[in-house]
PAPA-361778 format. One line per field, with one value per atom (N, C-alpha, C): atom name; x, y, z; residue number from 1. Coordinates in steps of 0.001 Angstrom, whole numbers, plus 524288, in hexadecimal, padded with zeros to 5 digits. Layout:
site (CA,...)
px (X,...)
py (Y,...)
pz (Z,...)
pos (NUM,...)
//
This chain:
site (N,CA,C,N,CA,C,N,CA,C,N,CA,C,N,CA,C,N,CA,C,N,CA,C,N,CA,C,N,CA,C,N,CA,C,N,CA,C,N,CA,C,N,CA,C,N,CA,C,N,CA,C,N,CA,C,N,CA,C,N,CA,C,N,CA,C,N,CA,C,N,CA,C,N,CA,C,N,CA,C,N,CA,C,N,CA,C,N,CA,C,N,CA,C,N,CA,C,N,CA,C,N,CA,C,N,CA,C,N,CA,C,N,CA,C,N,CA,C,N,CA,C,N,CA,C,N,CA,C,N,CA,C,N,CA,C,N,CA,C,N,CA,C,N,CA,C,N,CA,C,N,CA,C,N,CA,C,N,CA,C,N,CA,C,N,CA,C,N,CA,C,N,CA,C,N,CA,C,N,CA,C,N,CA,C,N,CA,C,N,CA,C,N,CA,C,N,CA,C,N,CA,C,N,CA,C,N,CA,C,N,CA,C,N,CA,C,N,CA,C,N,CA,C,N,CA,C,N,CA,C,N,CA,C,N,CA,C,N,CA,C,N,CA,C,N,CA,C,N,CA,C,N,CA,C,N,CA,C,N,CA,C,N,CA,C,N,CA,C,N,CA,C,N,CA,C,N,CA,C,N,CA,C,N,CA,C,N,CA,C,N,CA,C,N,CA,C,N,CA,C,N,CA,C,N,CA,C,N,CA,C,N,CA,C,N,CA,C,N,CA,C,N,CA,C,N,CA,C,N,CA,C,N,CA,C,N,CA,C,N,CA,C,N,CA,C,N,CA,C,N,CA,C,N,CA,C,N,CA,C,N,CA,C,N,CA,C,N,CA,C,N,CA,C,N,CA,C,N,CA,C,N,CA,C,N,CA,C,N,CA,C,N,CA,C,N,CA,C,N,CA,C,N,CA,C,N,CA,C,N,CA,C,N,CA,C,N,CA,C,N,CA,C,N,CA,C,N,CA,C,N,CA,C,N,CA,C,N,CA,C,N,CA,C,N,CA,C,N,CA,C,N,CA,C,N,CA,C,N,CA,C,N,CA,C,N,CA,C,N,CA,C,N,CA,C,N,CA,C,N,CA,C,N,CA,C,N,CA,C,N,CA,C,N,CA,C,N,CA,C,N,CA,C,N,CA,C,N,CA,C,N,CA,C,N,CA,C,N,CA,C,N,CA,C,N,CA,C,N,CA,C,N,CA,C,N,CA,C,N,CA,C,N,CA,C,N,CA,C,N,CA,C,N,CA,C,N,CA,C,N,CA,C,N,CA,C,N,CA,C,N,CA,C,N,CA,C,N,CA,C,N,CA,C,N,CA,C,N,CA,C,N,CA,C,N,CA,C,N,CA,C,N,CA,C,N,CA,C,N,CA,C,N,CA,C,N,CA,C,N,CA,C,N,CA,C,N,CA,C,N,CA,C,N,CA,C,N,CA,C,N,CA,C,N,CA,C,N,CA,C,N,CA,C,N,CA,C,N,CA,C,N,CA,C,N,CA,C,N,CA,C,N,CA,C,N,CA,C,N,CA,C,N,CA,C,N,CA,C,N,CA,C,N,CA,C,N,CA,C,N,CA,C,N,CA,C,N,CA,C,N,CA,C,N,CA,C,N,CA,C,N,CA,C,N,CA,C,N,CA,C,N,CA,C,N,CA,C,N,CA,C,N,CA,C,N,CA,C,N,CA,C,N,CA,C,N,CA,C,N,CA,C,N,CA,C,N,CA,C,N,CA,C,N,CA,C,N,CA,C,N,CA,C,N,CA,C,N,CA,C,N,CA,C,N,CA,C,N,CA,C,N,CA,C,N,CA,C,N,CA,C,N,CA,C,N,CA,C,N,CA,C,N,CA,C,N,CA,C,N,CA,C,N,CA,C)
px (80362,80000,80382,80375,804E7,803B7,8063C,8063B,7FF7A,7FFCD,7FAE4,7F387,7F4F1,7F12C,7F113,7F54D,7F517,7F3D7,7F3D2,7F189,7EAC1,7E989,7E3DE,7E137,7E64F,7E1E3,7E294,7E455,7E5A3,7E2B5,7DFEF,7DC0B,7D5F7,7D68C,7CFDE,7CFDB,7D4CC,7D304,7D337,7D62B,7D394,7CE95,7CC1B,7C667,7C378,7C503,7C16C,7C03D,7C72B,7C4F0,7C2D6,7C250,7BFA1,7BB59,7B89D,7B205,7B117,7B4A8,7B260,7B275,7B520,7B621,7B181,7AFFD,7AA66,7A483,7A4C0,79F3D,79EEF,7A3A8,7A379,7A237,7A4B1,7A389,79DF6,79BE3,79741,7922F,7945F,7926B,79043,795CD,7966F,793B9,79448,791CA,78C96,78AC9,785E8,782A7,783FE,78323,7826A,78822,786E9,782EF,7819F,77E15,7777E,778B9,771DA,771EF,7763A,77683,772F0,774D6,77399,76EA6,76C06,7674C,761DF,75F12,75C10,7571A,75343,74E1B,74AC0,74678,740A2,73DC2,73964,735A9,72F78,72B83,72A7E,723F6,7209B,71A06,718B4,712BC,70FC8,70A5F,70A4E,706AD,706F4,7028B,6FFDC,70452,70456,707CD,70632,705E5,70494,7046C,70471,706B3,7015A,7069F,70294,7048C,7022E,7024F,6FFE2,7027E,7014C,6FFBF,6FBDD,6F934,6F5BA,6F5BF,6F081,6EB77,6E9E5,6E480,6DEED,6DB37,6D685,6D28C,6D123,6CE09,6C780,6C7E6,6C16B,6C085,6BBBA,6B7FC,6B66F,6B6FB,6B42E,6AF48,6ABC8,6A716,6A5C2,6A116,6A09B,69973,69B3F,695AF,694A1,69010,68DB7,6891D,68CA1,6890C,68652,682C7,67F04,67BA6,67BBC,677EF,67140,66FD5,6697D,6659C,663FF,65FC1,65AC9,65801,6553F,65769,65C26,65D10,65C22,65927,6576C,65C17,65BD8,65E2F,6603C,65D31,65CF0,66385,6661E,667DE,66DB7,67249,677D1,67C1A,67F34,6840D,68724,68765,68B13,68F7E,6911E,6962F,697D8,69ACF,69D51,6A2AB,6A3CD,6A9BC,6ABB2,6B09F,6B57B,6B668,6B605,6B731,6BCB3,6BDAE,6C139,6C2C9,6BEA9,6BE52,6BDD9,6C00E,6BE0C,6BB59,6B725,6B0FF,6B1FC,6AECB,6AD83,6A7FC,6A517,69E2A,69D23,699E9,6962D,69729,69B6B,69DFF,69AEA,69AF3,69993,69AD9,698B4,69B19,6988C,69355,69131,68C41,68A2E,686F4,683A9,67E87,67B07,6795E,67620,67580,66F90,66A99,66597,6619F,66179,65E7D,657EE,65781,650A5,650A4,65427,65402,65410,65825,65A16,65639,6533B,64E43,64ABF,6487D,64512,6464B,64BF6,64CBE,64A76,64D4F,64D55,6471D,64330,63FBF,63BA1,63CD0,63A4C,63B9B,640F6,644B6,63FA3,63EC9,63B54,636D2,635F3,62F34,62F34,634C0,631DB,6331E,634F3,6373A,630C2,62F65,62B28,62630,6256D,62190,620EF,62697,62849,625B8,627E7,62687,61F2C,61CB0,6171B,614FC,617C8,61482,6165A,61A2C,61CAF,6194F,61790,6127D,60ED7,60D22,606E0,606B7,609B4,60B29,60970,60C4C,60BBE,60825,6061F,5FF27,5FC25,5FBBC,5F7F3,5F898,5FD1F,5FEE7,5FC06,5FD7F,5FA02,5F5C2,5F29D,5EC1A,5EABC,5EF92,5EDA2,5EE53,5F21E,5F25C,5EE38,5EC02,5E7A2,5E222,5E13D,5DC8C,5DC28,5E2C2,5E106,5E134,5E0B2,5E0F9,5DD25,5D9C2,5D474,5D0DB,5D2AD,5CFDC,5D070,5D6AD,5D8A9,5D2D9,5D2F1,5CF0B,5CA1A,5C79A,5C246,5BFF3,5C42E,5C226,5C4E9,5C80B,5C73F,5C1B5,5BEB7,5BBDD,5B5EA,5B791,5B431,5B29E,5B76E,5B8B9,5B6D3,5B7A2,5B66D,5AE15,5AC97,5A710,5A4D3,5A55E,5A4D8,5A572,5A961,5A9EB,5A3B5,5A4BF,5A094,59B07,59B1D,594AF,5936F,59760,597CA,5957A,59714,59734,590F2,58EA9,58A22,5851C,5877A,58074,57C90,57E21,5795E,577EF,5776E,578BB,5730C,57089,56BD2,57014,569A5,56C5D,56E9A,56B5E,56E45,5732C,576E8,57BC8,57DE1,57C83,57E87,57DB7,5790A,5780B,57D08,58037,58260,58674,5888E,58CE6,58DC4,589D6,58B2F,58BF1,58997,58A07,58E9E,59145,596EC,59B9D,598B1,59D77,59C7A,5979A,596D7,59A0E,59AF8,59BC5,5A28F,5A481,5AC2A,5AC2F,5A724,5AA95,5AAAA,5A5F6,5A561,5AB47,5AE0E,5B168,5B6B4,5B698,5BB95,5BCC2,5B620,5B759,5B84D,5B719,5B961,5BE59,5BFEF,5C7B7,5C878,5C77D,5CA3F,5C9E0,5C488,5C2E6,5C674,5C7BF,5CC47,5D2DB,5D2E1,5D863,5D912,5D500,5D5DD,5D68F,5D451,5D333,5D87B,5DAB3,5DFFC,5E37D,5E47A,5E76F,5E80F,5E3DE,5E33A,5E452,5E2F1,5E560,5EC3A,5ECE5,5F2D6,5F5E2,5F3DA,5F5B1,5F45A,5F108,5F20A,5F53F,5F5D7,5F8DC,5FF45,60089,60446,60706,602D7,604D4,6049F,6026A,60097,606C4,609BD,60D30,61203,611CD,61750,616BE,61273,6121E,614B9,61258,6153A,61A7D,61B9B,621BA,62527,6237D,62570,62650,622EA,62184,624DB,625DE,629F8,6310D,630A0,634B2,638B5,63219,63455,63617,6332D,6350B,639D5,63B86,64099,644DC,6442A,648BD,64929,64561,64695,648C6,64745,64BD5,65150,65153,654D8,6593A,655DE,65ABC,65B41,65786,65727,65C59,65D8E,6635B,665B4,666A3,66BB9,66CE3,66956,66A1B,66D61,66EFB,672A4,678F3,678F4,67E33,67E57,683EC,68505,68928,68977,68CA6,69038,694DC,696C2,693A3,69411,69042,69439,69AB4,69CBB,6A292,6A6F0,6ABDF,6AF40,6B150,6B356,6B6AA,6B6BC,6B92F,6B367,6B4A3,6B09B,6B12E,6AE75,6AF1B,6AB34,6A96A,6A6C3,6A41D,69E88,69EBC,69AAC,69ADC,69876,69176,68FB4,68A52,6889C,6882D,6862A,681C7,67E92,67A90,67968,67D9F,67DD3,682E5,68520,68D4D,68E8A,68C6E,68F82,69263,69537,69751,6944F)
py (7FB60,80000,804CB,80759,80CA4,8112E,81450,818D0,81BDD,81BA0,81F8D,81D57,8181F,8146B,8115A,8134D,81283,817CF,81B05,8217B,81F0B,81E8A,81DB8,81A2C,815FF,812C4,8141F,817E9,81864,81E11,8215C,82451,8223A,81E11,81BE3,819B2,815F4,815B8,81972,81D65,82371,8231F,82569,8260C,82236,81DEA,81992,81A7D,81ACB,81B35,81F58,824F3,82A29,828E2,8278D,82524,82336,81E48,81AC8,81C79,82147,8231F,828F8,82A95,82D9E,82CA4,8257C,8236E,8228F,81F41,81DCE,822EA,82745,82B69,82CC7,82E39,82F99,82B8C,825AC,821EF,822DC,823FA,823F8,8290E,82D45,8328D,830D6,82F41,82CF8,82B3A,82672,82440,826DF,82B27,82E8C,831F6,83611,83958,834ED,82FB7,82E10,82CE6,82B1D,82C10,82F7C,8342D,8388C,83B6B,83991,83B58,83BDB,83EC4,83E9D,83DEA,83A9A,837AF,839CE,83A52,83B67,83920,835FA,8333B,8383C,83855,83B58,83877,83B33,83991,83C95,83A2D,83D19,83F9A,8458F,84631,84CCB,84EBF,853B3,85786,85BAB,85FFA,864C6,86430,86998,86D33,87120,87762,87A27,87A99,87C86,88415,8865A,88D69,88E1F,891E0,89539,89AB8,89B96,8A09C,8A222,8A91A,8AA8D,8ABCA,8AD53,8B005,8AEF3,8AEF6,8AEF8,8A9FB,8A580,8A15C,8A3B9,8A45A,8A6C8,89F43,8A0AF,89A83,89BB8,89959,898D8,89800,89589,893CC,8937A,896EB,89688,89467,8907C,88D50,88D5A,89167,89205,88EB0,88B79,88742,88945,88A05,88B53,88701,8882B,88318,883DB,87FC1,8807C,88404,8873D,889D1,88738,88141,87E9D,87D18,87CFA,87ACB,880B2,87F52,881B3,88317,8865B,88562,8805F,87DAD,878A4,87648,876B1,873B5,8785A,87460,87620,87383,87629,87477,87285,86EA6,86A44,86915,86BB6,86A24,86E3C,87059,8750D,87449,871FB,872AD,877DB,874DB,87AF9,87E1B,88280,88702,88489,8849D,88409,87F37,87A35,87505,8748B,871E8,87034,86B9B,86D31,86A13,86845,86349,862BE,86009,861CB,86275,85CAB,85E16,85A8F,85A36,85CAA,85AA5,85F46,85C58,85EC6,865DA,8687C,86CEB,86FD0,86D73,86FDA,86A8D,86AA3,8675A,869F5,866CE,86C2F,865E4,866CC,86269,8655F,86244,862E7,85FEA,85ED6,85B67,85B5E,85EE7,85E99,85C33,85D7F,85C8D,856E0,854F5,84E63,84A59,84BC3,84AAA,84ABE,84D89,84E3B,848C1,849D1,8461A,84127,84030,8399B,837E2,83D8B,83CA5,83A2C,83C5D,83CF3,83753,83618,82F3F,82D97,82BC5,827F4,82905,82D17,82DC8,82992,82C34,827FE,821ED,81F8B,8198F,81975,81B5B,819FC,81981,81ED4,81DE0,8199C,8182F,812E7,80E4F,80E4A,80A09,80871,80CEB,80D5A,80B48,80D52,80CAE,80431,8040E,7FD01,7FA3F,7FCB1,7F9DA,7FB10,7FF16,7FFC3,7FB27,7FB4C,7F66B,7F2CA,7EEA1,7EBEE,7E8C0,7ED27,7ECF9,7EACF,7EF29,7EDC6,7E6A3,7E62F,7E24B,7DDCE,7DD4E,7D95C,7D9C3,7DDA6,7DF72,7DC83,7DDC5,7DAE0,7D530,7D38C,7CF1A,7CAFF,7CDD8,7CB8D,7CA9B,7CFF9,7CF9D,7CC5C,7CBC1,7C5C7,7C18C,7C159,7BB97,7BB36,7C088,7BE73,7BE39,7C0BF,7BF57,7B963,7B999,7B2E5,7ADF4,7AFAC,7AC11,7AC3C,7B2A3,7B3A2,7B027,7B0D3,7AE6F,7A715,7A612,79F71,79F7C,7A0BA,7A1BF,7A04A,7A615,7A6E4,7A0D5,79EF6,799FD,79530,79482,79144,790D0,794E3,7950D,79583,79724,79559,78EBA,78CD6,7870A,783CE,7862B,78560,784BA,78A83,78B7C,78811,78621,7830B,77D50,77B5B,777C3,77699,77A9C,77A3E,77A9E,779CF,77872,776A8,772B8,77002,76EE8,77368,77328,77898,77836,77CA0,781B3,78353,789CA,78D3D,78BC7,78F57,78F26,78A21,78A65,78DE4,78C01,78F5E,79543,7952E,79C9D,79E63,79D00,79E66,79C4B,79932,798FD,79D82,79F0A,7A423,7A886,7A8A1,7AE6E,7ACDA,7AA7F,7A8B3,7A9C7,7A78E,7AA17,7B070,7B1B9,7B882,7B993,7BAB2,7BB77,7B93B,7B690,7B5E2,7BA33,7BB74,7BCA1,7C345,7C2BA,7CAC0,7CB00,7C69D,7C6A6,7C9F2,7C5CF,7C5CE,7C9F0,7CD4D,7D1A3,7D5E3,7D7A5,7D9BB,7D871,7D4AD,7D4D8,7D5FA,7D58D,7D92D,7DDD7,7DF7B,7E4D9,7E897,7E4F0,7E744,7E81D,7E289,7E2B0,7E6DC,7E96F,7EC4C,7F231,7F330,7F720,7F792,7F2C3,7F2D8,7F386,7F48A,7F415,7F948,7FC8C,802F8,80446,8038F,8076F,805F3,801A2,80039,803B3,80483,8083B,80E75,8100B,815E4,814A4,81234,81168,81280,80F82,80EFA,8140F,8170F,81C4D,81F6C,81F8F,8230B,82255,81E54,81C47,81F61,81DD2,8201B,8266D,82907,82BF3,830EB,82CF7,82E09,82D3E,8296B,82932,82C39,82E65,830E6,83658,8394E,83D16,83CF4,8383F,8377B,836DF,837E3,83613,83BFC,83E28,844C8,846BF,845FE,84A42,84860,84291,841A0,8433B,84345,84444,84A72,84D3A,85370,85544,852E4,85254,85276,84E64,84BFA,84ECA,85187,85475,859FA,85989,85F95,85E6E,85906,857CE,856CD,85642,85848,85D42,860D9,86611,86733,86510,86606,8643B,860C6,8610E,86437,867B1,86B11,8689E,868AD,867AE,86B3F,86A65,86BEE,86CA2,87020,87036,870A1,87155,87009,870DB,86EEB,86F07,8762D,87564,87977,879CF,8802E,8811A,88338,880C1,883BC,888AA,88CFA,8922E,892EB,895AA,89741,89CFD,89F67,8A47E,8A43D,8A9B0,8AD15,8AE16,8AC5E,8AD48,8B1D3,8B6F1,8BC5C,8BCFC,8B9E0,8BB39,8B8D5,8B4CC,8B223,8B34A,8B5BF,8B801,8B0E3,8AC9E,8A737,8A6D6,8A2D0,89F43,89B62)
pz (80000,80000,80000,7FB5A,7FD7C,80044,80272,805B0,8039D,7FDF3,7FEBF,7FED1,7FE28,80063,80549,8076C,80C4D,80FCA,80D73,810A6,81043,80BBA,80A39,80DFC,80E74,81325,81825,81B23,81EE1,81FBE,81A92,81B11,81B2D,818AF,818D5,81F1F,82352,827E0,82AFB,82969,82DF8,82C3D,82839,8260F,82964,82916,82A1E,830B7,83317,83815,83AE4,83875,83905,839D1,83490,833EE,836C9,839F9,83DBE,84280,84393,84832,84885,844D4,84338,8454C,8431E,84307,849A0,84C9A,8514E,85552,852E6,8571C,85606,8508C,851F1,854C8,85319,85635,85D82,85F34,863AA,865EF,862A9,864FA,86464,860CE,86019,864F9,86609,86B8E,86EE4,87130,875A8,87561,8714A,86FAB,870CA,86FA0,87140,87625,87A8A,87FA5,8822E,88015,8836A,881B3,87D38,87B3D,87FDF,8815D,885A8,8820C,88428,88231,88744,883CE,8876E,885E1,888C2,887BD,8863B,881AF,87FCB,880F5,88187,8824B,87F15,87E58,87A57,87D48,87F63,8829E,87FE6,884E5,88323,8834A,880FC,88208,8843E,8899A,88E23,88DB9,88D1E,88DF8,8910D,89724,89932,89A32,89BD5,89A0E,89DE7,8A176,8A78B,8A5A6,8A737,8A579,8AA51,8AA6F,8ACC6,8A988,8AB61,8A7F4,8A93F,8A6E4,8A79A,8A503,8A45C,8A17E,8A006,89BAC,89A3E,89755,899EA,897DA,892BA,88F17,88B81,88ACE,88E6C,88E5B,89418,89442,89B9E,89B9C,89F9E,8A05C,8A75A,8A7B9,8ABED,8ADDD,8B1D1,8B3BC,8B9A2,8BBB6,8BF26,8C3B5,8C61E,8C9F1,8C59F,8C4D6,8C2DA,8C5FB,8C446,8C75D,8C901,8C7D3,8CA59,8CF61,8D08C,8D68C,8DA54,8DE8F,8E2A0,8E591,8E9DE,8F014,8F1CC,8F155,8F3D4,8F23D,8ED02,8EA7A,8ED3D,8EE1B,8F054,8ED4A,8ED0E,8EA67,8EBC7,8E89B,8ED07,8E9E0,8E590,8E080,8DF58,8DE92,8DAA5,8D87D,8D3F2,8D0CA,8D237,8D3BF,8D409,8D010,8D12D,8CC77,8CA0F,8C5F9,8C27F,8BF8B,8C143,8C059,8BBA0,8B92B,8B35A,8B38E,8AFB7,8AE6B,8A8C0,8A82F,8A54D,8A367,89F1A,89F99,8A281,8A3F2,8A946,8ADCB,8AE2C,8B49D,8B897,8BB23,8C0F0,8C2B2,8C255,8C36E,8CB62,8CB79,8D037,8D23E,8D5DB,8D6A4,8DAE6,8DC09,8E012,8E357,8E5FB,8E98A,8EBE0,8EBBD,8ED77,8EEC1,8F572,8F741,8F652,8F608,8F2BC,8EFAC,8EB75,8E70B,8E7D7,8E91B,8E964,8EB49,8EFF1,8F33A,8EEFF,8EB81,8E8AF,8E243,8E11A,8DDED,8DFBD,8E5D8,8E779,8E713,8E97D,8EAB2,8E514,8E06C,8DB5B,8D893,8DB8A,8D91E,8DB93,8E1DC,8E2F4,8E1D6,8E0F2,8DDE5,8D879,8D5A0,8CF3E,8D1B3,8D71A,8D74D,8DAF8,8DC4E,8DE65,8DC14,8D695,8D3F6,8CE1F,8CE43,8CBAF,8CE37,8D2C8,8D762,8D6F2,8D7D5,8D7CE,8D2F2,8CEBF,8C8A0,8C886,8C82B,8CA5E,8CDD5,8D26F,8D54C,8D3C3,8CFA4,8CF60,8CC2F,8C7C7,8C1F8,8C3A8,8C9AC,8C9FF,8CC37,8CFE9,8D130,8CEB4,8CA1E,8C4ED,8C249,8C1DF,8BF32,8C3B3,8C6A6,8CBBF,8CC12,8CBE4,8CB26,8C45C,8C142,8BADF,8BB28,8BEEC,8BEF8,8C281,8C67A,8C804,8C687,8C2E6,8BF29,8BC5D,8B82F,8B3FD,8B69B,8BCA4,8BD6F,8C01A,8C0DE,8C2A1,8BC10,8B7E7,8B316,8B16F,8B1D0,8B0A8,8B44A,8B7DE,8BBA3,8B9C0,8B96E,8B7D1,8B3B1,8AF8A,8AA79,8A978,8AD4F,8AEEC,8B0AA,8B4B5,8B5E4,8B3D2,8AFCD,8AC48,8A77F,8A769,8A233,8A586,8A9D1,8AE35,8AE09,8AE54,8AFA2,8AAE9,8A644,8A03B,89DF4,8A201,89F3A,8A2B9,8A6B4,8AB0A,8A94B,8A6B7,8A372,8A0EF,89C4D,898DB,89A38,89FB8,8A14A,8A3D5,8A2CB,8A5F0,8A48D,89E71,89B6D,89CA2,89F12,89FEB,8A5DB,8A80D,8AD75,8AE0F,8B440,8B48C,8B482,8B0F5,8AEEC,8B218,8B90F,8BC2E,8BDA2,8BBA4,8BCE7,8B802,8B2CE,8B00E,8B12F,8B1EC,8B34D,8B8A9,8BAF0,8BE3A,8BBA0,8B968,8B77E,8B2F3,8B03E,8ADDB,8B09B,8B3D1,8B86A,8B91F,8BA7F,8BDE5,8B76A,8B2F1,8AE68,8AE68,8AE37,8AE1D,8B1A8,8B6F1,8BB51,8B8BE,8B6DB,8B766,8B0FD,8ADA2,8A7E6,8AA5B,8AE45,8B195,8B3A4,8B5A4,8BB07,8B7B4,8B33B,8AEC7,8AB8C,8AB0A,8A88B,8AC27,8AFC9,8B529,8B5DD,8B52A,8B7E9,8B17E,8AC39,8A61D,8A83B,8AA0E,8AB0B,8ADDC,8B288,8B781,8B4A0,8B203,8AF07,8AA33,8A6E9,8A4AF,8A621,8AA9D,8AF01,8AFF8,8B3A8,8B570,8B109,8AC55,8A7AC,8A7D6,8A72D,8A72A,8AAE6,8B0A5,8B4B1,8B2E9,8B3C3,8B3C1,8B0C0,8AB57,8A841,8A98F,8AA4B,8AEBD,8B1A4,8B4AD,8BA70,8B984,8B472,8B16F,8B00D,8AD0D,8A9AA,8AF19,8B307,8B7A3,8BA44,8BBFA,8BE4C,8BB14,8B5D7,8B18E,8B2FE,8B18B,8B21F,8B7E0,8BAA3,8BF2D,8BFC3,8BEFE,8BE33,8BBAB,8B785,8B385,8B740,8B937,8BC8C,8C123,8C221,8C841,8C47B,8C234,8BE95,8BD63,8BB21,8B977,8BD06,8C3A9,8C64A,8C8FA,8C82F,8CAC8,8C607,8C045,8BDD5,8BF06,8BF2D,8BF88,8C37D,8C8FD,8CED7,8CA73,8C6DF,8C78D,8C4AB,8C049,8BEAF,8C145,8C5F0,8C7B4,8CB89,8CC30,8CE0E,8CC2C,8C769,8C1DA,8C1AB,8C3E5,8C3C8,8C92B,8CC0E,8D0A7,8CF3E,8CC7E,8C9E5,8C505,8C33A,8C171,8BD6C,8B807,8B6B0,8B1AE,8B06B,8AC5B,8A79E,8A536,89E93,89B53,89CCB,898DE,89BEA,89AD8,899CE,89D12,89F37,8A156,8A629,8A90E,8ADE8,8B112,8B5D2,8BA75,8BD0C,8BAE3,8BE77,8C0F6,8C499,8C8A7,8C63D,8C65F,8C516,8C88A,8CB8D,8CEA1,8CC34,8D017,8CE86,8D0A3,8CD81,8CD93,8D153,8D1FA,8D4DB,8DA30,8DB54,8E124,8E1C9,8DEA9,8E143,8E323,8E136,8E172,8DC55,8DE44,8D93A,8D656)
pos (1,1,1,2,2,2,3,3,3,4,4,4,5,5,5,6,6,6,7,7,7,8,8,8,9,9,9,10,10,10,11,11,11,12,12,12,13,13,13,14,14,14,15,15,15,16,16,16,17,17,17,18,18,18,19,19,19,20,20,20,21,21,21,22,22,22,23,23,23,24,24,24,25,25,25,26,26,26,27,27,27,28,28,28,29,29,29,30,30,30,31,31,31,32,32,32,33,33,33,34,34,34,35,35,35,36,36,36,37,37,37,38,38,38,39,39,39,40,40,40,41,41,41,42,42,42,43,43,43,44,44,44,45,45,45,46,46,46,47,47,47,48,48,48,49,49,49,50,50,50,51,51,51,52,52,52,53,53,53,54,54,54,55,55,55,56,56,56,57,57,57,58,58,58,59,59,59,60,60,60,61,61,61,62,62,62,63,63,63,64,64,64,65,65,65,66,66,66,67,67,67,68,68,68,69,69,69,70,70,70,71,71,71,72,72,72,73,73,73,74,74,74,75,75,75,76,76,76,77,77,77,78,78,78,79,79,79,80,80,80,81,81,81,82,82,82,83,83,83,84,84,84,85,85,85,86,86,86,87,87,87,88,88,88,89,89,89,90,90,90,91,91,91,92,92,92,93,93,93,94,94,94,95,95,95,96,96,96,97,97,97,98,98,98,99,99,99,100,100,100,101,101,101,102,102,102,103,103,103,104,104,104,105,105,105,106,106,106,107,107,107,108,108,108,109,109,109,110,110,110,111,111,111,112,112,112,113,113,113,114,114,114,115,115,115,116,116,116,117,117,117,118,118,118,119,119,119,120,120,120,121,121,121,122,122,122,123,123,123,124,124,124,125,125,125,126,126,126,127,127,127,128,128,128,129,129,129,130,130,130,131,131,131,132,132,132,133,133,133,134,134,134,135,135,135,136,136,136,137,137,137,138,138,138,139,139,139,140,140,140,141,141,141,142,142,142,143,143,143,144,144,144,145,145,145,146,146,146,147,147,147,148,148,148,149,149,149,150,150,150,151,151,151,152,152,152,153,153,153,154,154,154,155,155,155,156,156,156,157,157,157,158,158,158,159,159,159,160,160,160,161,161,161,162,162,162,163,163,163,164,164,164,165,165,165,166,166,166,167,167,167,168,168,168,169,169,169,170,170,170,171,171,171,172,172,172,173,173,173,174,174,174,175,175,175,176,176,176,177,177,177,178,178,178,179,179,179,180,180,180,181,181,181,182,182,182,183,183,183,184,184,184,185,185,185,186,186,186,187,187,187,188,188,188,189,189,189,190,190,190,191,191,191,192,192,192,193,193,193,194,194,194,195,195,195,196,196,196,197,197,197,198,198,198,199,199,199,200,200,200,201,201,201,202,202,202,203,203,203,204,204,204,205,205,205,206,206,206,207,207,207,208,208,208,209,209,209,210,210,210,211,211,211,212,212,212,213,213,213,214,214,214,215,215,215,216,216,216,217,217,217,218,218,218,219,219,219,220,220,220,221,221,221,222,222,222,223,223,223,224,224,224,225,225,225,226,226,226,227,227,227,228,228,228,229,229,229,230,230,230,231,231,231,232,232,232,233,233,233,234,234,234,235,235,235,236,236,236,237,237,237,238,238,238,239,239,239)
//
């Protein structure tokens, strides 16, 4: 080998070992640089911003709720939400409390369970009174079929038995049409008795639901979505 191919190879292993001494360092810096990299674990949630301010809150929409003017004296307040509560529609805002009132509900409940109760025993009255009639008809007219086979039987027998054996069928067909007579009688009252009873009921009914919402009217509720303020009532200087 001569001198100037021997420079040549002795420039390609500098080259060679430069490069290799290049890749290893950036290798190695490599590594340290991900060492020291700092990681945070990251969620997926709302983004806050909250802002300290003074000033003044005007409502957009103001809903003036009032005690009902059907409640009397009688009726006391026994609920009031704290000024500044947030509502939302239906909830509870005030409540009143009234023993008349309540006395009068309970009293109007056992009126319609009692005039229920009454119209249930009159029913079943009737029904025992209908059921005794067809079984004095059921009998009448055995009876009746009984002293007909009888007649039959007695052709040839003195007339005065027959003459009393007909009085005795007259006398069960009179008996038989008297208990139809009674049973059709009893059919019609039953049915007055009936509409007379609903009627009544219906009547004990009205005046317990109207108690009843006249005690829906003691609870107070939200009519819609908001904040609770308090305003001065002008003409009693209350809240």
């Amino acid at each position: 080998m001569n001198k100037k191919n021997q420079k040549r190879y002795c420039a390609k292993i500098i080259n060679i070992s430069v490069s290799l001494f290049i890749c290893l360092s950036f290798i190695f810096s490599c590594s340290r640089e991900s060492d020291s990299i700092i990681t945070y674990i990251v969620f997926n949630k709302d983004f806050i911003v909250t802002i300290t301010a003074k000033g003044m809150i005007k409502a957009k929409k103001n809903s003036v709720i009032a005690a009902p003017q059907t409640l009397d004296n009688r009726s006391t307040l026994s609920y009031l939400i704290e000024e500044g509560s947030a509502v939302n529609k239906g909830d509870i805002v005030a409540e009143f409390t009234n023993s008349k009132l309540e006395t009068e509900l309970n009293s109007e409940k056992d009126e319609v369970e009692i005039t229920k109760a009454e119209a249930q025993q009159k029913e079943t009255e009737a029904a025992v009174r209908r059921l005794l009639l067809e079984s004095q008809l059921k009998s009448a007219e055995a009876s009746l079929t009984a002293e007909r086979l009888e007649l039959a039987n007695l052709e040839f027998i003195a007339p005065t038995k027959r003459e009393i054996s007909k009085l005795n069928i007259k006398k069960s067909e009179m008996e038989a049409e008297k208990i139809r007579r009674k049973l059709a009688s009893l059919e019609i009252i039953q049915k007055e008795e009936q509409k007379y009873m609903q009627m009544k009921i219906k009547q004990a009914e009205i005046k317990f639901n109207n108690y009843r919402r006249l005690m829906g009217l003691l609870t107070i509720k939200s009519p819609n979505d908001g904040i609770v303020t308090y305003e001065t009532n002008r003409s009693a200087e209350r809240k």
